[in-house]
C-alpha positions, -999 to 999 in steps of 0.1 A, spaced: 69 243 244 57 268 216 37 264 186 69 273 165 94 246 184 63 218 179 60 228 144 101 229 136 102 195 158 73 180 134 90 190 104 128 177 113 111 146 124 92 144 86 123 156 68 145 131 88 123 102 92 93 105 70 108 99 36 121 69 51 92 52 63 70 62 28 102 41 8 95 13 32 58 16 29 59 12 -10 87 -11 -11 64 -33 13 33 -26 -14 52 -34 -44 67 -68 -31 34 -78 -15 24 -95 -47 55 -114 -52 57 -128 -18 53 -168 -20 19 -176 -6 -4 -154 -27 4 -173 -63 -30 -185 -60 -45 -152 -51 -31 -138 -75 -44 -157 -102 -76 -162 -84 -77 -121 -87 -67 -123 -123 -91 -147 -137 -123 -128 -117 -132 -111 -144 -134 -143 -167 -163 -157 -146 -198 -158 -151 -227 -135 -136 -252 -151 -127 -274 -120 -134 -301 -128 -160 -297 -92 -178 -318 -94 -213 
């Protein structure tokens, strides 16, 4: 097998596949948040920076 038949196979194999599999990576990324167990993560993440440091800064 050549370097040009790898590089034509790679690149059908991106152009076929790879667009695919990016839209079902950031499908899975955006609906992470909403999924039904991670309401209280969620607001645990969003109320972080509410908390107090501890850090005696003067």
């Amino acid at each position: 097998m050549s370097t040009h038949s790898t590089y034509d196979m790679l690149r059908h194999l991106a152009d076929s596949w790879g667009l695919l599999v990016m839209l079902i990576v950031f499908a899975a990324f955006v609906a992470w948040p909403f999924r039904p167990g991670a309401k209280d993560n969620n607001r645990k993440a969003a109320e972080a920076i509410f908390e107090e440091d501890d850090d005696d800064e003067a």
